[in-house]
TISEPA-52657 format. One line per field, with one value per residue (C-alpha): residue number from 1; residue in one letter; x, y, z. Coordinates in pm, 1 decimal, decimal comma. Layout:
% TISEPA-52657
n: (NUM  ...) $
res: (a  ...) $
c1: (X  ...) $
c2: (Y  ...) $
c3: (Z  ...) $
% end
This chain:
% TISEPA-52657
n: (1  2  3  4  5  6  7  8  9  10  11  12  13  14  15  16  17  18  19  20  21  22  23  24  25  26  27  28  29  30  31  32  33  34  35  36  37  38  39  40  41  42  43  44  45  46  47  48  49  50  51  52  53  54  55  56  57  58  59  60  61  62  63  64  65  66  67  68  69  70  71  72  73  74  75  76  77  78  79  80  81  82  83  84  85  86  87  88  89  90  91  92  93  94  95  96  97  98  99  100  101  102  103  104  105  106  107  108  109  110  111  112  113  114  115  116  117  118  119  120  121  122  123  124  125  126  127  128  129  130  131  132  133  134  135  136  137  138  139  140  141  142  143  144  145  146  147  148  149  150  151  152  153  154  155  156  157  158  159  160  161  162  163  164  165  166  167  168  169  170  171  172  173  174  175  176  177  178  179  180  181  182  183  184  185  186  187  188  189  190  191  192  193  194  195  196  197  198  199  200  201  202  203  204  205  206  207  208  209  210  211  212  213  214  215  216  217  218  219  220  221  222  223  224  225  226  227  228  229  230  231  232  233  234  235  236  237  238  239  240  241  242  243  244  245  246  247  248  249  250  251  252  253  254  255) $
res: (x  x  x  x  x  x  x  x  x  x  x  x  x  x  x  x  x  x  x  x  x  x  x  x  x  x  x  x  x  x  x  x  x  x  x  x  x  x  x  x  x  x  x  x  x  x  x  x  x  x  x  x  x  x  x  x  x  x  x  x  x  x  x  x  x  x  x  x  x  x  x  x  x  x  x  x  x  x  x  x  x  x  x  x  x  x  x  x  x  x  x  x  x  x  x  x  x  x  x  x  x  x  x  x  x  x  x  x  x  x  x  x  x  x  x  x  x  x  x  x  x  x  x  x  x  x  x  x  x  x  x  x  x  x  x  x  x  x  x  x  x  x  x  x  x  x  x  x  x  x  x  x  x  x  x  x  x  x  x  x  x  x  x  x  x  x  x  x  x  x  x  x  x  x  x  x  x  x  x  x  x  x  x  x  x  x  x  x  x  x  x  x  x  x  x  x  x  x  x  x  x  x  x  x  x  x  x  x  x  x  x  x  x  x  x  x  x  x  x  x  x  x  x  x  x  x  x  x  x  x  x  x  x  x  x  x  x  x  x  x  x  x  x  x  x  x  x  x  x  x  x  x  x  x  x) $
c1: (9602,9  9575,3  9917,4  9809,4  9547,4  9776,3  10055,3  9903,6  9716,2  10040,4  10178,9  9922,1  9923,1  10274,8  10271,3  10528,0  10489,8  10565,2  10903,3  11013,4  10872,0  11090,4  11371,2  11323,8  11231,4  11513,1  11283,4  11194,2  10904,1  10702,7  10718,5  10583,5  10275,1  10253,6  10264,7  10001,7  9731,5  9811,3  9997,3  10317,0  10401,4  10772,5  10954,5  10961,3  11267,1  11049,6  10745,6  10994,7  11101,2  10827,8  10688,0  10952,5  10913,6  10612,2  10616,0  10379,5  10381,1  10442,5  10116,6  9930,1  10086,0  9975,4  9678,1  9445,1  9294,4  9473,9  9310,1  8970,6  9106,0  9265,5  8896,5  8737,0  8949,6  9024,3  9122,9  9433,8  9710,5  9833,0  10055,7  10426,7  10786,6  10908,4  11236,8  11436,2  11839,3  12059,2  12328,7  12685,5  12568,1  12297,3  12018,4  11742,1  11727,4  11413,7  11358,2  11238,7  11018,2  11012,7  10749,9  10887,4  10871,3  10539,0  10406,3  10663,6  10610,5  10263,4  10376,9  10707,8  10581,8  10657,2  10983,3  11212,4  11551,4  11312,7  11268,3  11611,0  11721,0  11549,9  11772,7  11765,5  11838,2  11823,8  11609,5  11740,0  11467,0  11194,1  11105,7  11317,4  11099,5  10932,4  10956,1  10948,9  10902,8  10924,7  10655,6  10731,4  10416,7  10260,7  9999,9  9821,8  9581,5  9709,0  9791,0  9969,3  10211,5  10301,7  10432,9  10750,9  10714,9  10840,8  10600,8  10754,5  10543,5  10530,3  10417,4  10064,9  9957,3  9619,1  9415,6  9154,5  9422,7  9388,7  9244,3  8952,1  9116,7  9497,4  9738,3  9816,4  9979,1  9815,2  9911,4  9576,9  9497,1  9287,7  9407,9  9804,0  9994,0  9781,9  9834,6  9533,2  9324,5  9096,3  8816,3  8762,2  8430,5  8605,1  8370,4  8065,0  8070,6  8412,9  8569,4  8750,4  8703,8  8979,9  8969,3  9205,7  9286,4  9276,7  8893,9  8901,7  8951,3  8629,9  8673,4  8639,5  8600,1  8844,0  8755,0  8989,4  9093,5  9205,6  9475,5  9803,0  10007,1  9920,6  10159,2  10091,9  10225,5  10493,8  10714,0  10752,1  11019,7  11005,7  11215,0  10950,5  10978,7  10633,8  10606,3  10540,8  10143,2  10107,5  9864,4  9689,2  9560,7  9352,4  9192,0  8809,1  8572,3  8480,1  8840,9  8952,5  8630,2  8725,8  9104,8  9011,3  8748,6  9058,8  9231,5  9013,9  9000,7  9354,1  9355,5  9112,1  9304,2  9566,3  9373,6) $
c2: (7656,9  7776,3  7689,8  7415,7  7550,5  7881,1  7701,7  7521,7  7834,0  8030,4  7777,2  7784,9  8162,4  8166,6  7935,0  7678,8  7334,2  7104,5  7030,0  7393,8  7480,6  7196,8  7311,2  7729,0  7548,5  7300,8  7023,3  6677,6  6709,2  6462,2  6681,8  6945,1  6740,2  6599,7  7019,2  7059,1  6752,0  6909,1  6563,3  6766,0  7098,4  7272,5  7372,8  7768,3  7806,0  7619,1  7837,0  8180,2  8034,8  7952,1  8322,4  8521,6  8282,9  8406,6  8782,5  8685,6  8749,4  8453,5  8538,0  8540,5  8222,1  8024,6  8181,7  8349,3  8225,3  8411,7  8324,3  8491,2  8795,9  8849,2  8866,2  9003,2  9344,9  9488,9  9816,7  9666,7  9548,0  9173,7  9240,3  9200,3  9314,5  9460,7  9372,6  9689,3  9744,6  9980,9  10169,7  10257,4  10535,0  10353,7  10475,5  10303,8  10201,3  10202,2  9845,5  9844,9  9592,1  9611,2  9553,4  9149,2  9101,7  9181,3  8889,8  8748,1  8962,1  8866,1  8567,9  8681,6  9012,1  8884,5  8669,8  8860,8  8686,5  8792,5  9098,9  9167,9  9037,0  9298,4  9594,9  9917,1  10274,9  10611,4  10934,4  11148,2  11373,0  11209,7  11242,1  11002,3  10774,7  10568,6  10290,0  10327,8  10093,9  10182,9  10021,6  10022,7  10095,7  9886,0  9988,5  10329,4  10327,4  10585,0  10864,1  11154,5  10862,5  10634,7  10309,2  10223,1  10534,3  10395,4  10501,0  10545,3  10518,0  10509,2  10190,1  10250,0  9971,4  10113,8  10077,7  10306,2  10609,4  10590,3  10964,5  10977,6  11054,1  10975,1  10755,3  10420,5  10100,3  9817,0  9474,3  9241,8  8869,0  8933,7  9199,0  9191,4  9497,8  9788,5  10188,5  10355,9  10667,5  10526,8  10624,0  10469,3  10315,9  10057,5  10160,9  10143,5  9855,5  9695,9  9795,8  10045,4  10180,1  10207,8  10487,9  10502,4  10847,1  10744,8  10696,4  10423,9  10193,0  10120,9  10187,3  9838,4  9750,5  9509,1  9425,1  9529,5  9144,9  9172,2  9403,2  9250,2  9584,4  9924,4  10219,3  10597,4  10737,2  11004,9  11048,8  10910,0  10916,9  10914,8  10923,7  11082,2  11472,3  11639,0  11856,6  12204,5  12292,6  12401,7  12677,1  12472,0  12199,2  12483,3  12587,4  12520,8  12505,9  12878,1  12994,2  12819,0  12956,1  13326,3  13220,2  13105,9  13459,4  13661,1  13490,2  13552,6  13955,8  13951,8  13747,4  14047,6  14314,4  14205,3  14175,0) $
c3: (11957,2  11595,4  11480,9  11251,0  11094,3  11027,7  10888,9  10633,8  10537,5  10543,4  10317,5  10056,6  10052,1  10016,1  9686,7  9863,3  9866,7  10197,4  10051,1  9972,5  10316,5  10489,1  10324,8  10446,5  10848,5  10834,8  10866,2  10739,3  10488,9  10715,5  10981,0  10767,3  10746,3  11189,1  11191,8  10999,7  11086,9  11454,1  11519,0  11642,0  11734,5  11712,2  12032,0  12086,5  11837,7  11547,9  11657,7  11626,5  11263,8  11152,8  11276,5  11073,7  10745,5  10662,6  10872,9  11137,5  11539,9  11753,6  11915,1  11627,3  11452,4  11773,0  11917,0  11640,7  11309,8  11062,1  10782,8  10937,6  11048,8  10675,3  10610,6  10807,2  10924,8  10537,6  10675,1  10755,5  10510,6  10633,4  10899,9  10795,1  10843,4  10537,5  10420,9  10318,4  10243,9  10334,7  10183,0  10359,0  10507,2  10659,8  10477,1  10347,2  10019,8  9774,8  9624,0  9254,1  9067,5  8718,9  8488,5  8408,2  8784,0  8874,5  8849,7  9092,0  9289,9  9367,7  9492,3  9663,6  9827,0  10126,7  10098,9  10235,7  10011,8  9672,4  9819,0  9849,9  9535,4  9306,9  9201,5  9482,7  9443,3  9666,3  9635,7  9870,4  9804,4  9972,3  10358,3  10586,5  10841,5  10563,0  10329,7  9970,8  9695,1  9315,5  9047,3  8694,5  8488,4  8177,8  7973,1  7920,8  8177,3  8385,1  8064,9  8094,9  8270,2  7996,9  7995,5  8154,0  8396,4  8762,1  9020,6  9368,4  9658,5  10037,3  10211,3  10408,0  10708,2  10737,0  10411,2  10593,1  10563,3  10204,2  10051,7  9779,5  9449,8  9561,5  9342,9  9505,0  9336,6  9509,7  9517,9  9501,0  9501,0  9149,4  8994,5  9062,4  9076,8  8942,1  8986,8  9027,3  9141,6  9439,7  9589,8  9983,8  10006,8  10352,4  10586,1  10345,1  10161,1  10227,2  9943,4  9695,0  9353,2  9147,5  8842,4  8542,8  8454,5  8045,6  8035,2  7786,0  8097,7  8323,8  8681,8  8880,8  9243,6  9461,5  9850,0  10120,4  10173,8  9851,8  9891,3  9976,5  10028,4  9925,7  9844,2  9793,2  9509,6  9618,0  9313,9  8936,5  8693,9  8301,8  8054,5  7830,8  7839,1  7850,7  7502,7  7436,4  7405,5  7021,8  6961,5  6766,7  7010,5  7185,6  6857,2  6835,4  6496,5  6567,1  6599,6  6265,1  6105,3  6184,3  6078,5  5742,1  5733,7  5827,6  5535,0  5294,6  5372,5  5401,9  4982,9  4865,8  5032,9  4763,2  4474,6) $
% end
C-alpha cells in the first residue's frame, strides 16, 4: 500500500501543514502523523476523504506512487476534478483569477473552497461541454494583448493535445501562471518551449512535470480598443524621400 507515502507527498504539494490538514480530515493532528509513518491507516470513509481533499482516485491514493507517476507521464496534467459553479439555469460558470491572485493560485489550484471563492461570470458564446477558466494578464510579453487583458481558455487533460504555435496559459511549479505561444517538443525531449509574441522576451523551456494545469486560449477581453493604422506607420525612407521630392516640385511650380 502506497497510502503513506502519498499522503505526506500530497500534503507537501498542497502547501498544508499536519495541523491545517487535520483540520480539512476531521482528525487529531497525531493521527496525521501514525498516517503518514504508515503506523495507522483510515477506515474506507477516511480513505474516500482523504481521496477528494486533494482530487485523487481511491485507487490511486492507496495503490500507486503518485509522486512517480507525476514524473514520469508529463503528457498528462495531474489528474483532478475541477471545481466549477453553476448559475440558475444550470450552466456552468467561468471562474476568474485576477492578476493579485495568481500567486494563490499556484498554491490553491486545486482546493476546491479557493476555487470557488474567486469571482465567476458567463460567456454564452463559447461551445458548451467544457470548462473554462479566465487569466488576467501582467506584463507585455504577449503584445498586441496588453496588460490587464483576461485571457479565457478551455481546460486540456492531455498536455500531448497541445498544437505548435497555439496560446495556452499554463500553470507551472517554476514559472507560475504564464500565457504563452508553445511549441510541443513531449515526445522528444519531455518538454515545451514557450515563445512571447513581444520579442524582447527570450523564449524558455519548462518540463511536462512542471505543468500543473494547462488551458487553451479560446477568447480574450480588453478594454483597450485597437487604433486606426495611420498612413504614416507604413511609410519607408524611400517613400518620404519621393514625398519631400514631390514637395519641392510642387514649391517651384509656385515660384
Amino acid at each position: 500500500m502506497s497510502f503513506s507515502k502519498n499522503l505526506k507527498w500530497l500534503r507537501l504539494k498542497a502547501g498544508f501543514t499536519q495541523e491545517v490538514l487535520s483540520e480539512k480530515l476531521g482528525v487529531q493532528r497525531p493521527m496525521i502523523s501514525a498516517y503518514e509513518d504508515g503506523r495507522s491507516v483510515p477506515k474506507l470513509d477516511g480513505l474516500s476523504k482523504v481521496a477528494k481533499t486533494f482530487h485523487v482516485t481511491l485507487d490511486d491514493l492507496v495503490h500507486r506512487d503518485l509522486e512517480k507517476q507525476e514524473q514520469t507521464h508529463y503528457d498528462r496534467v495531474p489528474e483532478k476534478v475541477l471545481s466549477i459553479t453553476l448559475d440558475q439555469q444550470g450552466k456552468e460558470l467561468i471562474t476568474f483569477v485576477p492578476q493579485k491572485a495568481s500567486a494563490g493560485y499556484l498554491n490553491g489550484f486545486s482546493d476546491a473552497e479557493y476555487v470557488e471563492n474567486l469571482p465567476q461570470f458567463r460567456l454564452p458564446q463559447l461551445p458548451t461541454g467544457k470548462t473554462y477558466r479566465a487569466f488576467e494578464l501582467s506584463g507585455d510579453s504577449m503584445l498586441p494583448l496588453e496588460p490587464g487583458t483576461v485571457i479565457v481558455g478551455a481546460f486540456m487533460d492531455q498536455l500531448k493535445e497541445i498544437r505548435n504555435g497555439s496560446t495556452y496559459v499554463l500553470i507551472t511549479k517554476s514559472e507560475g501562471v504564464v500565457y504563452k505561444r508553445v511549441f510541443n517538443y513531449l515526445n522528444e525531449r519531455g518538454k515545451l518551449y514557450l515563445v512571447s509574441d513581444n520579442e524582447l522576451y527570450k523564449p524558455f523551456e519548462v518540463h511536462g512535470s512542471e505543468v500543473l494545469e494547462a488551458w487553451e486560449a479560446k477568447a480574450f477581453i480588453s478594454t483597450s480598443f485597437p487604433s486606426p493604422k495611420s498612413p504614416q506607420q507604413d511609410l519607408t525612407l524611400d517613400d518620404l524621400a519621393e514625398m519631400i521630392k514631390g514637395l519641392k516640385e510642387e514649391i517651384k511650380k509656385c515660384q
